[in-house]
KOLKOL-273764 format. One record per atom (N, C-alpha, C): x, z, y; residue in one letter. Coordinates in steps of 0.1 Angstrom, whole numbers, plus 5000, padded with zeros to 4 digits. Atoms other than C-alpha are relative to their C-alpha. Example, Ala and Ser with C-alpha at 12.3 -4.5 7.8 and 13.67 -1.06 7.14 Angstrom:
500950004988A 512350784955A 500950005012A 499150004989S 513750714989S 499250085011S 
***
This chain:
498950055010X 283069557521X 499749864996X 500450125003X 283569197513X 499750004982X 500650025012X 282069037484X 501549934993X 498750045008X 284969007457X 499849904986X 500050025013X 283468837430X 500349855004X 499350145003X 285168517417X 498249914994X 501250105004X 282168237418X 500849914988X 499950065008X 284468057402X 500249994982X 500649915013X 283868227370X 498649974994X 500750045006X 280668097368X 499449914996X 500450155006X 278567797353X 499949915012X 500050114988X 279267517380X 498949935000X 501450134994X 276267287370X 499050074994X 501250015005X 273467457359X 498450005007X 501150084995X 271467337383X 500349845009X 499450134999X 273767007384X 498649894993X 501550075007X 270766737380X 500749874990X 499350115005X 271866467356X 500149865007X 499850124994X 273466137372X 500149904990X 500450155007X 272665787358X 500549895008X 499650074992X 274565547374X 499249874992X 501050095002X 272265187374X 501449884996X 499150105002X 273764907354X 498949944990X 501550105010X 271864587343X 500449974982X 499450055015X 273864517308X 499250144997X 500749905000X 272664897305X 498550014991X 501850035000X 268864817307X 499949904994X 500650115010X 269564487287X 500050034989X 499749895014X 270764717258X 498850074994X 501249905001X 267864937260X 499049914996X 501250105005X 265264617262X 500249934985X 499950085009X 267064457234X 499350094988X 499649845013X 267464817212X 498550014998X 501749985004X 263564837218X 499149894991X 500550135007X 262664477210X 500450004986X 499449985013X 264764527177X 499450094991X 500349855008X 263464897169X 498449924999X 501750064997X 259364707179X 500049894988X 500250115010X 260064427154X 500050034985X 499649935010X 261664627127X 498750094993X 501549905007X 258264877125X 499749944999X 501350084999X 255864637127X 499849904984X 500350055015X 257364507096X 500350074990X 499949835007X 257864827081X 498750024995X 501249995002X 254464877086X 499149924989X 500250165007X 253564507069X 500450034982X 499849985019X 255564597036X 499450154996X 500749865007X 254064977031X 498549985000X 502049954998X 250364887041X 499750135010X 500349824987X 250665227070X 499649965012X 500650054990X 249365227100X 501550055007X 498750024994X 252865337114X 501250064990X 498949905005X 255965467093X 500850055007X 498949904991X 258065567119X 499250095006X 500749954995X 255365717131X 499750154991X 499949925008X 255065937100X 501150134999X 498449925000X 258866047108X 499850075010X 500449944985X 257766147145X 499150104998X 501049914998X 255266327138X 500550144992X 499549905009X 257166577113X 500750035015X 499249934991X 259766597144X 499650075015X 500849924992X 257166667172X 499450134991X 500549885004X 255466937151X 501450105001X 499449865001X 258867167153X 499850025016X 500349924986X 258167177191X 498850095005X 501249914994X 254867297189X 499750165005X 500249845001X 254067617202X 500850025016X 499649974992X 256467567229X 499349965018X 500450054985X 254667557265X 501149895008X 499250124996X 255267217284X 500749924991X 499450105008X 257967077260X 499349954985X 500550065012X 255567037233X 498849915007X 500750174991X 253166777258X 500749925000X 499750074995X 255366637271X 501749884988X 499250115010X 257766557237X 498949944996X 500850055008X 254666437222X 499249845006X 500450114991X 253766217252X 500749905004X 499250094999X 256866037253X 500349964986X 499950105006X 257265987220X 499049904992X 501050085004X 253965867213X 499749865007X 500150114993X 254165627244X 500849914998X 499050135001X 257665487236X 500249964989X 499650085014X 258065487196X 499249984993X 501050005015X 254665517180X 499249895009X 500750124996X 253465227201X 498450045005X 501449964998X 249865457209X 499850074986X 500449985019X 249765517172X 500150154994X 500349875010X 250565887162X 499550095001X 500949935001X 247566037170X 499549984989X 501050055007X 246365787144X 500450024983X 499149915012X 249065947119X 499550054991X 500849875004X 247666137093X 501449994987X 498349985001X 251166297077X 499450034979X 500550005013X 248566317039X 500249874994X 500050145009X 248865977034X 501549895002X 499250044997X 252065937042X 501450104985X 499049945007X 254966037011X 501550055011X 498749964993X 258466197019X 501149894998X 499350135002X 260165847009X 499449935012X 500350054986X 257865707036X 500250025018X 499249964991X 259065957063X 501549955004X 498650034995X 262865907056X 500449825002X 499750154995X 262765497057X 499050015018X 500150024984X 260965597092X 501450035011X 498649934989X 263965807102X 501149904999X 498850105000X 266565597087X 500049895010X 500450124992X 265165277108X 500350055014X 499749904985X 264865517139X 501250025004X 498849944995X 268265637137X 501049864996X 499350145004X 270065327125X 500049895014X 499950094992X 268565127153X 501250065016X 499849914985X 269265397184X 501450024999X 498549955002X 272665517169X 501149885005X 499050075002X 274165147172X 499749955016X 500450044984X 272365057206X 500350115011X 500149894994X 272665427219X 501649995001X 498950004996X 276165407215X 500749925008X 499550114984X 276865097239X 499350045013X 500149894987X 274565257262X 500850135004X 499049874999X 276665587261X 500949945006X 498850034997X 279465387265X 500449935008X 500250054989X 278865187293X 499350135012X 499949914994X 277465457309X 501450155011X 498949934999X 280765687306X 500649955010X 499350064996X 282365427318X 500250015016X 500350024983X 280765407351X 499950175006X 500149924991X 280765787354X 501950035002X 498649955000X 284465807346X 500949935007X 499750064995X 285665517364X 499749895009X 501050124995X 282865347379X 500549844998X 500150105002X 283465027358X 499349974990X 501450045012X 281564777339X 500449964985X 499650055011X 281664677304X 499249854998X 500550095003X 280564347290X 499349994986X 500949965015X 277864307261X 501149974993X 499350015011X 280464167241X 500950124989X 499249835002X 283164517243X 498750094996X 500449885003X 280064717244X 499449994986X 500050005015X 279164607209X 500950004993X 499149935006X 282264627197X 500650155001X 499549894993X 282864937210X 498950074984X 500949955009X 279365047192X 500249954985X 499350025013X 280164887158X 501550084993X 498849885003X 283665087159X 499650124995X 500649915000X 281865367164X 498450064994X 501150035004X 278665307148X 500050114988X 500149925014X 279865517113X 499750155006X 499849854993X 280665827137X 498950054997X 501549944997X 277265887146X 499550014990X 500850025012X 275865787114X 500250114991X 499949845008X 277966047096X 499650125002X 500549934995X 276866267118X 498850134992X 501049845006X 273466457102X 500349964986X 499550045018X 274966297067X 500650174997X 499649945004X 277366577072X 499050165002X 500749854994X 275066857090X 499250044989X 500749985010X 272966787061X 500150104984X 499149975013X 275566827035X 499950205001X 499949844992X 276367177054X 498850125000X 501249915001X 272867317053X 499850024986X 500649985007X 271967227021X 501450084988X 498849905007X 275667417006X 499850125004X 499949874998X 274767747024X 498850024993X 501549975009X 271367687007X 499949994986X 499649955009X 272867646977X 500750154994X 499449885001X 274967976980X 499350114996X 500749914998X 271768146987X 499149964985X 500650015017X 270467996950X 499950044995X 498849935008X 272868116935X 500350135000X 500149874999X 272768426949X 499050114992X 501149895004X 269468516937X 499849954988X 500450045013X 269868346902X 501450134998X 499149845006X 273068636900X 499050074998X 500949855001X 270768916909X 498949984993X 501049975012X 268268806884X 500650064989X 499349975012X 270768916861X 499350174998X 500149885006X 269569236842X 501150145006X 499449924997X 271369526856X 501249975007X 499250074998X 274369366862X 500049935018X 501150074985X 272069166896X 500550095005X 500549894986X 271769486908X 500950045012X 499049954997X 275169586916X 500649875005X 499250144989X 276369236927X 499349955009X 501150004991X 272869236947X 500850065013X 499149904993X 274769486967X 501149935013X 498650094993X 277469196980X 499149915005X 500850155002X 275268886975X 498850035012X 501450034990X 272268996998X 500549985014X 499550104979X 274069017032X 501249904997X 499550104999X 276268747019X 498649885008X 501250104999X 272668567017X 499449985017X 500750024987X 271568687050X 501349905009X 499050054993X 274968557069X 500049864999X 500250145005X 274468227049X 498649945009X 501250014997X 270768237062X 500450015016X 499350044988X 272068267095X 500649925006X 498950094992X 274567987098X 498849874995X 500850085002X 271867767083X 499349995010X 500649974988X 269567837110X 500449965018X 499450004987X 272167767135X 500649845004X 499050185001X 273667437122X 498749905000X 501650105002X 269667307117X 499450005015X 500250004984X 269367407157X 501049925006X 498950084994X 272467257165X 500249865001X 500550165005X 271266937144X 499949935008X 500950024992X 268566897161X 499949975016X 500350044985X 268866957196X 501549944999X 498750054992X 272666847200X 500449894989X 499650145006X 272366507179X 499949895010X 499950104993X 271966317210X 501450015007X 498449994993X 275566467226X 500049984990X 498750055009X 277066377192X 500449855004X 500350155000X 276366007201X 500950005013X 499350014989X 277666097239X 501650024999X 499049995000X 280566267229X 500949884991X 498850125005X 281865997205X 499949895008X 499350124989X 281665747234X 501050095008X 498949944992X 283665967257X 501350054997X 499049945009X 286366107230X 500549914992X 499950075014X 286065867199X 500950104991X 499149935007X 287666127178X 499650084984X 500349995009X 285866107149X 498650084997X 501549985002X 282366257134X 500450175002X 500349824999X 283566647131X 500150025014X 499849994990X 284866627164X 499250025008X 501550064989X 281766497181X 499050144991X 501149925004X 279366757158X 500250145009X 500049814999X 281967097167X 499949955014X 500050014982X 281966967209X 498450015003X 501750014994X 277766907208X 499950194997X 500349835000X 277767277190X 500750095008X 499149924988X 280067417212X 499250025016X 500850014987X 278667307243X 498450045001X 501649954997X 274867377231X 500150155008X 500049845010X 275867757219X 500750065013X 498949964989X 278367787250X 499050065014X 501149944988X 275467717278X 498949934996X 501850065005X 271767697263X 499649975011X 501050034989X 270367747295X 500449885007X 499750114991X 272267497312X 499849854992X 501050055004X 271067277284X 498849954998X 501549964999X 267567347281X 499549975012X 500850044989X 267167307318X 500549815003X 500050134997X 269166967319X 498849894993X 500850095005X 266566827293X 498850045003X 500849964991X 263866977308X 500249935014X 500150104991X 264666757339X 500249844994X 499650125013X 265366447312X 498649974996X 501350055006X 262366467298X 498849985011X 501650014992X 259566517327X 501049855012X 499150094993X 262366247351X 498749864989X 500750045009X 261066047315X 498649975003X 501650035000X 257466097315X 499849945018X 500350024988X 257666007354X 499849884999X 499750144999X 258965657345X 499149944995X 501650065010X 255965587317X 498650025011X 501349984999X 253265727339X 500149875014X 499750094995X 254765497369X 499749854995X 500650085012X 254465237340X 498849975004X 501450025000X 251065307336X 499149925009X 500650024991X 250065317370X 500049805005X 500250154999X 251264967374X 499349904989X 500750125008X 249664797345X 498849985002X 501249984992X 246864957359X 499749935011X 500050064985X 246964817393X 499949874998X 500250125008X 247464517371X 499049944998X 500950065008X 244664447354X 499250025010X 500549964990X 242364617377X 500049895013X 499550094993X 243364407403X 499449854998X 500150155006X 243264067386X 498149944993X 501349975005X 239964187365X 498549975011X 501250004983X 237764227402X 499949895007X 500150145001X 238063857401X 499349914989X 500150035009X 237163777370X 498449984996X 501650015001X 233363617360X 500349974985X 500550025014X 233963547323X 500250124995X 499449875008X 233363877304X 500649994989X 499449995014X 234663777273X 501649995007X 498849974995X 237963737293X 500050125008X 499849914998X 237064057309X 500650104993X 499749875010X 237264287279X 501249954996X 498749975006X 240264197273X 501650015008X 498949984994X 242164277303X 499550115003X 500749864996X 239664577317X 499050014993X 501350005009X 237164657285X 499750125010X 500749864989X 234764927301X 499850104989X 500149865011X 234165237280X 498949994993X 501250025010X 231865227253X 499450185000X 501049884997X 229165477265X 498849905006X 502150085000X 225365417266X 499950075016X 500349974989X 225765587302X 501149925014X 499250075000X 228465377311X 499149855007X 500150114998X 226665037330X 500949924999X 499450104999X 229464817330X 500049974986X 500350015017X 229364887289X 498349934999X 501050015005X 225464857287X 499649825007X 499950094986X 225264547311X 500549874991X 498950125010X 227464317285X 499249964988X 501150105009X 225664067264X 500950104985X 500849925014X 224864297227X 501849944988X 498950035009X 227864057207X 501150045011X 499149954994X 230164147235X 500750154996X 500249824999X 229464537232X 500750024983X 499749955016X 230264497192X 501449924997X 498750025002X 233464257198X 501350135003X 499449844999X 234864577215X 500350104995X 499949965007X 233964777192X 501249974986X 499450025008X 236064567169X 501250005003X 499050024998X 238664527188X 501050145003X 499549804998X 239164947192X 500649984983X 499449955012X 239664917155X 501149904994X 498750115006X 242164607150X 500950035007X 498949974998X 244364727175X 500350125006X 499749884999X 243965117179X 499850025012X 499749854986X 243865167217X 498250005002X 501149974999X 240465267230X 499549925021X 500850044989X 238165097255X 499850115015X 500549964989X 238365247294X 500749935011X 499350024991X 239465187326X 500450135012X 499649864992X 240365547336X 502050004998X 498749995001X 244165547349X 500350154997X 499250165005X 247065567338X 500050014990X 500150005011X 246265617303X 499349824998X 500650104999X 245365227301X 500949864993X 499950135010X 245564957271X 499749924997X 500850134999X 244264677279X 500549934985X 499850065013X 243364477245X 501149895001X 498750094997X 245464177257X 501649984993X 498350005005X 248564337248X 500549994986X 499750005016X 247864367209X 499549785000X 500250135006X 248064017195X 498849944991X 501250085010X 244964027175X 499149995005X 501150024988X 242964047205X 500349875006X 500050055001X 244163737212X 498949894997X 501350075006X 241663517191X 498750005011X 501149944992X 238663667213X 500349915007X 500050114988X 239463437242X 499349874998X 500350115003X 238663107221X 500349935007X 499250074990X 239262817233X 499949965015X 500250024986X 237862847265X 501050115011X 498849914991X 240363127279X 501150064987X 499049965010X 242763167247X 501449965009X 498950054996X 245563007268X 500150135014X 499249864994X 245463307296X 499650104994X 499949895010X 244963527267X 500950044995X 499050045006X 247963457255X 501550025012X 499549994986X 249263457291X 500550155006X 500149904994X 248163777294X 500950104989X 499649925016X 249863937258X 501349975008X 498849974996X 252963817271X 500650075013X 499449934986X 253263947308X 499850114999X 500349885004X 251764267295X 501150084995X 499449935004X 254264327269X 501149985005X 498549994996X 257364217284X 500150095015X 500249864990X 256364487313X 499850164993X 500249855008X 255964777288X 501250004993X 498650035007X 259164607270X 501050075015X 498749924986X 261064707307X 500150145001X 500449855001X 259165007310X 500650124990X 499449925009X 260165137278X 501349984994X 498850055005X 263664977276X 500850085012X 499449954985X 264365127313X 500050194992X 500149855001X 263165487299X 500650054992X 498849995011X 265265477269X 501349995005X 498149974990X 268765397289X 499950095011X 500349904991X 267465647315X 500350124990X 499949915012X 267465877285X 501649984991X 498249985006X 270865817267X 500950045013X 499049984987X 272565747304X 499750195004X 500149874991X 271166097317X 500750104987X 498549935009X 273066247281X 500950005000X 498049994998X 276666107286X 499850035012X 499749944988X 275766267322X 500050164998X 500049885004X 275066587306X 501050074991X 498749955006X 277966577281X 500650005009X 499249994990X 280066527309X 500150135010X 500049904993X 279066817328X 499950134994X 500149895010X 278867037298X 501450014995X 498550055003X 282566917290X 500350095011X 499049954992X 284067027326X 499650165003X 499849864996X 282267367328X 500750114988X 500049905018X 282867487289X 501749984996X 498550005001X 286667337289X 500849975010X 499150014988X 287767237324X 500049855000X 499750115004X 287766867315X 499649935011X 500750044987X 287366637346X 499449834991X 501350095002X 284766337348X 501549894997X 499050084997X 287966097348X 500849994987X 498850015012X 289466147315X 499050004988X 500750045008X 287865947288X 500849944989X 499350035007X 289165787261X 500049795004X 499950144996X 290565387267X 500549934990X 499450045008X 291065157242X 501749935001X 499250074994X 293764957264X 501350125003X 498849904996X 295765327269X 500450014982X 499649985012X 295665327228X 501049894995X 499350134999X 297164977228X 501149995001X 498549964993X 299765057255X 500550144994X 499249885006X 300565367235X 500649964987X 499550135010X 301365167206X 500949954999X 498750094999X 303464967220X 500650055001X 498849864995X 305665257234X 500550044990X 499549935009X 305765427205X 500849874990X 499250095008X 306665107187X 501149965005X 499050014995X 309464997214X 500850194998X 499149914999X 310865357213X 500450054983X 499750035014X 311265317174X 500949944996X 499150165004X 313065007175X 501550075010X 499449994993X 314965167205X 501050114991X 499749915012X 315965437180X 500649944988X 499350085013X 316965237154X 501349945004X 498850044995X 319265047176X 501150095006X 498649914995X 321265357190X 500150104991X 499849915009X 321265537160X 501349965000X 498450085006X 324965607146X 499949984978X 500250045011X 325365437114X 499750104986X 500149855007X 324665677081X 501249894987X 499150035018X 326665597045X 499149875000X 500750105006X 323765377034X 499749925008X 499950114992X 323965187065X 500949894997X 498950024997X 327165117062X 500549884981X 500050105010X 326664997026X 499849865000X 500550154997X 325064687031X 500749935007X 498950124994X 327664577057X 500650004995X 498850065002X 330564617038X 499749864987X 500750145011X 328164407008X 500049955008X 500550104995X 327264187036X 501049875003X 499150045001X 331064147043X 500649934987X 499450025008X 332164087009X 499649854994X 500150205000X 330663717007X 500949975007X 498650004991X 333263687034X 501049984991X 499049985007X 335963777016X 500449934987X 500250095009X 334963576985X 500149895006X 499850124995X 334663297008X 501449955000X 498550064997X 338463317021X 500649964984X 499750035006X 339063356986X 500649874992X 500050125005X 338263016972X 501249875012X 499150074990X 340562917003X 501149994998X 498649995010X 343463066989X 500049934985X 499650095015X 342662926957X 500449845000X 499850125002X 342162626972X 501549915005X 498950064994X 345662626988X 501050034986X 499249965015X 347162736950X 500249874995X 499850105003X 346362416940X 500949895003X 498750004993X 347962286967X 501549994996X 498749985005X 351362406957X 500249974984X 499650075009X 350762326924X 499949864997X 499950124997X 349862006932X 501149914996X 498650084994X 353361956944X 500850074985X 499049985009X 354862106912X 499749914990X 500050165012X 353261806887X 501049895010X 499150134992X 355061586915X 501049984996X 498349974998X 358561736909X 500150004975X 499449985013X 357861756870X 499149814995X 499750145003X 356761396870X 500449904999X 498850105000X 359561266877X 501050004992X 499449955011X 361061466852X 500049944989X 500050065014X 359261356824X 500449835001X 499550164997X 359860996838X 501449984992X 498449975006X 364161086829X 500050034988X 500149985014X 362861186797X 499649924988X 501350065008X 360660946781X 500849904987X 499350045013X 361760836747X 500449805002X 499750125000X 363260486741X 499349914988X 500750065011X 361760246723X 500549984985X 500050025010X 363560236694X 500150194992X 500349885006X 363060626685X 501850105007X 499549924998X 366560746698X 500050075015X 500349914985X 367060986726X 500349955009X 500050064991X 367060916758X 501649985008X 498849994997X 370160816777X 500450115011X 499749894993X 370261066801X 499250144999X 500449885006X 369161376781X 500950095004X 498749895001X 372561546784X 500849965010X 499250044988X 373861356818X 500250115009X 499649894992X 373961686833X 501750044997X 498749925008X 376661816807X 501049925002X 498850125004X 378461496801X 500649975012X 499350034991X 379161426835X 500850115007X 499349904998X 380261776839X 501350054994X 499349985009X 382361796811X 501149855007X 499250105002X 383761416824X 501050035013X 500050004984X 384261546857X 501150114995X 498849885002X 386361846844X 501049954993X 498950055007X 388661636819X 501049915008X 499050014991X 390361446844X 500850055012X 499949864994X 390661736867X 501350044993X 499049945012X 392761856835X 501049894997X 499350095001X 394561536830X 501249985019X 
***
């Protein structure tokens, strides 16, 4: 019997590997977003007196992984290599307040949210239409969208800490004297239900705050939009989830340990030339062990610069790859050169860090880009959505205009209403006043001509100078009367 079942019924990608399409604006985002986020602690650090503050923040957010085989190495390995600079083993979370955690987070998420989102968005771009953006659009793009994200765990926050109020409230009722008991009755599995969605929205946070950032590049359709599509999509397919960041993250650790190996091969390399030790130790220090020759072998103040230099800039003396920190790259190792090799000491700080600056600016846009590839693929199996339909600012533009020409177009073939019609016949009625003064001014006119005909009048009238009447006052009568008497004769 043939096999009848509909494949297409089931999850299309969940062993779809995430796609990154390579773009250099991309990786310049990422180097900048790092150099910004590296400048920002350092002076973080400067005004608290800590050995790291964001560091303090990371370390609360790796501890909820613990416990979990693999992803609690391997988050701890990446975020110790990319954001705590080596540093948060050196953590200690007692000497650190809960004011000094959230200015880690804020800084953390402030930087990534406004850079992560031009990454996202350049990324989209190129899976939805394989085109490029320019830094200019892709910062305005992330500035537009910059609040989105930000609102983001503002609101998830809000959300947890109201069902956690409910549950307060619940159990300040049922303290109530007898009274409790019976509204205990309602209020407890209200509490548990509430205790539930809390649980779910603090998971949802958590893992699906990196798709909030993807989806508001792909959608822009505001902060709830982007929170209910990352929950949707987690809750829809965990597994298909879980395993895309599980290839995300160890892809990740490949690119750091690759890193490694090369700084390694670096120093190493360059070092197996090198006859000044004091310029040795600070590109390949040897391990500080009494069994150790290459440590015991080094002139006594050499052996105790080392020593000093473990504790001014935290990494530790070896040359076992690829775990490998050459002092060089911290700036207060520097000095140590003097003036007899201070100038490729200085040589060496900069080629160092702007190789760990790629490193870790490449593994960061490797990391957002392989998200908007995962939203994307979480999008067309959960709602059908294809890779091609994104949101365009230039289609909001041209829709704009449409809608504004087919307004106007409307206006013009409307048929007139009453209060249309008002205003023309006002509009006409200056008109009509106009002709007015036309007729009036032809009134004049005709009366004009009637002072003409009575001017001549009074002319036949006008008194005589010595007071009697005029001679032809009565020449109508008299000549009519003279005119009839010989008639009669």
């Amino acid at each position: 019997m043939a096999n009848t079942v509909d494949t297409g019924l089931l999850p299309r990608t969940y062993f779809k590997a995430p796609r990154v399409p390579f773009d250099f604006r991309a990786l310049g985002l990422g180097m900048l977003g790092y150099l910004v986020y590296w400048g920002g602690s350092l002076l973080l650090d400067e005004i608290f007196g800590k050995v790291s503050i964001v560091g303090s923040f990371l370390k609360v957010v790796t501890s909820i992984f613990q416990g979990i085989p693999f992803i609690d190495r391997v988050v701890t390995v990446f975020t110790d290599g990319v954001f705590t600079f080596g540093q948060l083993g050196n953590v200690n979370l007692a000497d650190y307040s809960f004011w000094h955690q959230l200015v880690g987070g804020v800084w953390i998420f402030l930087v990534w949210s406004f850079f992560g989102q031009a990454i996202h968005r350049i990324t989209s771009l190129r899976i939805a239409r394989d085109e490029g953006l320019s830094f200019r659009e892709a910062f305005v793009f992330a500035a537009k969208n910059w609040m989105t994200v930000i609102l983001a765990p503002i609101v998830i926050a809000l959300t947890i800490a109201f069902f956690y109020g409910c549950n307060a409230l619940a159990g300040l009722v049922i303290s109530i004297p007898f009274v409790g008991q019976i509204l205990g009755l309602i209020l407890v599995p209200l509490a548990l239900i509430s205790s539930l969605l809390i649980l779910l929205i603090a998971l949802g946070g958590v893992f699906g705050l990196p798709l909030i950032g993807a989806a508001a590049a792909w959608e822009r359709n505001g902060t709830l939009d982007a929170i209910s599509r990352a929950f949707s999509y987690i809750f829809a397919r965990p597994l298909q989830f879980f395993w895309n960041y599980f290839l995300i993250f160890l892809f990740v650790g490949v690119i750091l340990l690759v890193g490694s190996w090369f700084v390694f091969v670096l120093t190493k390399s360059v070092d197996a030339g090198v006859l000044s030790d004091r310029l040795s130790i600070l590109i390949d220090a040897p391990e500080r062990t009494n069994s150790n020759e290459d440590y015991t072998d080094l002139d006594p103040a050499l052996q105790t610069e080392i020593g000093n230099l473990e504790t001014d800039t935290g990494y530790k003396a070896g040359r076992n790859a690829p775990h490998v920190q050459p002092f060089a790259k911290d700036l207060e190792a520097v000095s140590v050169g003097g003036l007899t090799h201070g100038l490729n000491a200085i040589t060496f700080w900069v080629v160092l860090n702007l190789i760990w600056l790629g490193i870790f600016g490449y593994a960061i846009y490797w990391f957002l880009g392989a998200t908007t590839s995962v939203y994307a693929d979480l999008r067309a199996d959960v709602d059908g959505t294809e890779d091609d339909e994104i949101y365009l600012e230039e289609e909001e533009e041209d829709f704009d205009a449409l809608a504004e020409a087919a307004t106007e177009a409307e206006r013009a073939t409307a048929p007139p209403t009453a209060e249309t019609d008002k205003p023309t016949a006002d509009a006409g009625a200056p008109a009509a006043e106009t002709d007015k003064p036309t007729a009036e001014t032809d009134k004049p006119t005709a009366e004009t001509d009637k002072p003409t005909a009575e001017t001549s009048e009074p002319a036949a009238e006008a008194p005589q100078p010595d007071g009697s009447e005029p001679a032809g006052s009565e020449a109508p009568e008299q000549a009519s009367d003279e005119g009839e008497k010989p008639a009669t004769d």
